[in-house]
C-alpha positions as CSV (number, residue, x, y, z in Angstrom):
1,X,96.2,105.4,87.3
2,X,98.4,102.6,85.7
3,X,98.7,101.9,81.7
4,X,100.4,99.0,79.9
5,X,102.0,99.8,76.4
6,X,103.9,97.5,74.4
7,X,105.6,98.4,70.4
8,X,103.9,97.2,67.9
9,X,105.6,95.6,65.0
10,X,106.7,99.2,63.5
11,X,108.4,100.1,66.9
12,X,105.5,103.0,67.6
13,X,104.4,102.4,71.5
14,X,101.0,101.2,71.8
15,X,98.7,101.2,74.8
16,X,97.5,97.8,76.1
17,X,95.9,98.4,78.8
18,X,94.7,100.9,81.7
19,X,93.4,100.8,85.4
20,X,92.3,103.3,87.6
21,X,92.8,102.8,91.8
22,X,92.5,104.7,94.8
23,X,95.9,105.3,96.9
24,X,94.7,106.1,100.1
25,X,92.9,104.0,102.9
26,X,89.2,105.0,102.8
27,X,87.8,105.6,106.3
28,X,85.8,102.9,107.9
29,X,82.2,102.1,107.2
30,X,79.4,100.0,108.6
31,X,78.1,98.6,105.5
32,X,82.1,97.2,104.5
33,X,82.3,96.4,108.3
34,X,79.6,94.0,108.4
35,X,80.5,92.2,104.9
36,X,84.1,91.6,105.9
37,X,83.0,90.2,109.2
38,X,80.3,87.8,107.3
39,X,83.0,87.0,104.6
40,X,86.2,86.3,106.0
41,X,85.5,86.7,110.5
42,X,87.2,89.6,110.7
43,X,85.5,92.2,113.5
44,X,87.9,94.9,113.8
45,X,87.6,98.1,111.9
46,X,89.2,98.1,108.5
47,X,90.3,100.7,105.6
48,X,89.6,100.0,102.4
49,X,90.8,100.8,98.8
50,X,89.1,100.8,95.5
51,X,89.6,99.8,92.1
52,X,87.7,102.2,89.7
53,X,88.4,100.8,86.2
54,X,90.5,98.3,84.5
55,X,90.3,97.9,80.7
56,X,92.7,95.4,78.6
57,X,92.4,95.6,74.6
58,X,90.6,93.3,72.9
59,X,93.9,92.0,71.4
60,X,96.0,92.2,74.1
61,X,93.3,90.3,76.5
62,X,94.4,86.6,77.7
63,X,98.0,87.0,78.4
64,X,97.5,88.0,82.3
65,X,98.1,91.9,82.4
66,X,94.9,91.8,84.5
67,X,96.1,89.3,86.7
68,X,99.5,91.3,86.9
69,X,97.6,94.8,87.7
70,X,95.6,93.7,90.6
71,X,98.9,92.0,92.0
72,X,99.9,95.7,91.6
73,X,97.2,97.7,92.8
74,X,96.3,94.6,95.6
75,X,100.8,95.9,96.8
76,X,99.5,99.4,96.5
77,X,96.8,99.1,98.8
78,X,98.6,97.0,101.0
79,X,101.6,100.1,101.3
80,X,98.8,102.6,101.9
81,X,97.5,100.5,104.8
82,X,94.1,99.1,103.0
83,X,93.1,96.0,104.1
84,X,90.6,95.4,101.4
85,X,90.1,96.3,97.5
86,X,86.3,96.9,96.7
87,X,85.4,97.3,92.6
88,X,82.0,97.1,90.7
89,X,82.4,94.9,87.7
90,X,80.2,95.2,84.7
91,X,80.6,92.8,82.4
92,X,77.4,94.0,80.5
93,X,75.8,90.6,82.0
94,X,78.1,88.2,80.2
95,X,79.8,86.7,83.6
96,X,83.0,86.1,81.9
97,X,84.6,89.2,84.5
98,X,82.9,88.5,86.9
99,X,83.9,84.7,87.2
100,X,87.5,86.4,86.7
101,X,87.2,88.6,89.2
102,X,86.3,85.4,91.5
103,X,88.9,83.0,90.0
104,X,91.0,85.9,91.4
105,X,90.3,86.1,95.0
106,X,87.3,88.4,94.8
107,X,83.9,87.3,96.7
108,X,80.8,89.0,96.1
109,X,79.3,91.8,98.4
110,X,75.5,92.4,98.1
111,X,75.9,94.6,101.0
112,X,78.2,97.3,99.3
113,X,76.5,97.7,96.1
114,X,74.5,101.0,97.7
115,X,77.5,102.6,98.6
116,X,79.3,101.6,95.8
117,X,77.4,103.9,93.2
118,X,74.9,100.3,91.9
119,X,71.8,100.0,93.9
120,X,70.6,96.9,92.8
121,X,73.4,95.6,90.5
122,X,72.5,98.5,87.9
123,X,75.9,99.2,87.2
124,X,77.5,95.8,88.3
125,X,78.4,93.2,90.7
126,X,80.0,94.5,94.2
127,X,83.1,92.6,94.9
128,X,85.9,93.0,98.0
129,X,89.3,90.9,98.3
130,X,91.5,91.0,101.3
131,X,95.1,92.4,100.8
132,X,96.6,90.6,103.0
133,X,100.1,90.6,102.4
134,X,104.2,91.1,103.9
135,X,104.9,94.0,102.2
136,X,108.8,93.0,102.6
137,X,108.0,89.4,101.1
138,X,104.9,89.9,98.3
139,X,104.9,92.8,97.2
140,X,107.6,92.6,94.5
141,X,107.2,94.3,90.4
142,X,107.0,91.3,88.4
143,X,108.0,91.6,84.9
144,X,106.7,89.0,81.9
């Protein structure tokens, strides 16, 4: 788990935001096998990681700390060997997260949503993004 806290204006710490991730490379599965090779060509077996939750504050929304947590968690996962990040977004049908989640590198995956805990989008959209990066050259902490 990550958390973002800022001070307010009286100095007292305040949490902005919190996110919730596996660290380890989950085994193999036909089902992820099958979308990644539909998706992005890719035919040889692959781990992935997951995202669980990520929640911003209302008020602390729109100044990127989502965008800077998945570069995070997307440097995590590439350390721990995962080649993909799966999540379930529920945006309580509004679209706005998902379209974010796209805007971000994220591309649908019908195929997951069983295994993923939402038969038939009851809990969300299934989404998967590739890692794919130098962990000497991208994955750096970036600081705003």
């Amino acid at each position: 788990m990550l958390e973002a806290h800022t001070h307010d204006n009286n100095g007292k710490l305040v949490k902005v935001a919190r996110f919730g991730f596996t660290t380890e490379r989950g085994a193999p599965a036909e089902p992820i096998q099958e979308t990644v090779s539909e998706l992005y060509g890719i035919s040889t077996l692959v781990g992935v990681g997951a995202i669980v939750y990520m929640f911003v504050e209302p008020e602390y929304r729109k100044r990127d700390i989502g965008t800077l947590a998945l570069e995070v968690i997307r440097c995590i996962h590439a350390i721990q060997g995962c080649d993909f990040t799966v999540l379930v977004v529920d945006d309580n049908g509004s679209g706005k997260l998902n379209d974010w989640y796209l805007k971000n590198g994220y591309s649908k995956a019908p195929k997951l949503q069983g295994i993923l805990g939402s038969p038939d989008a009851i809990h969300g959209i299934t989404l998967i993004a590739p890692t794919d990066l130098t962990l000497d050259k991208d994955c750096r902490i970036k600081w705003w």
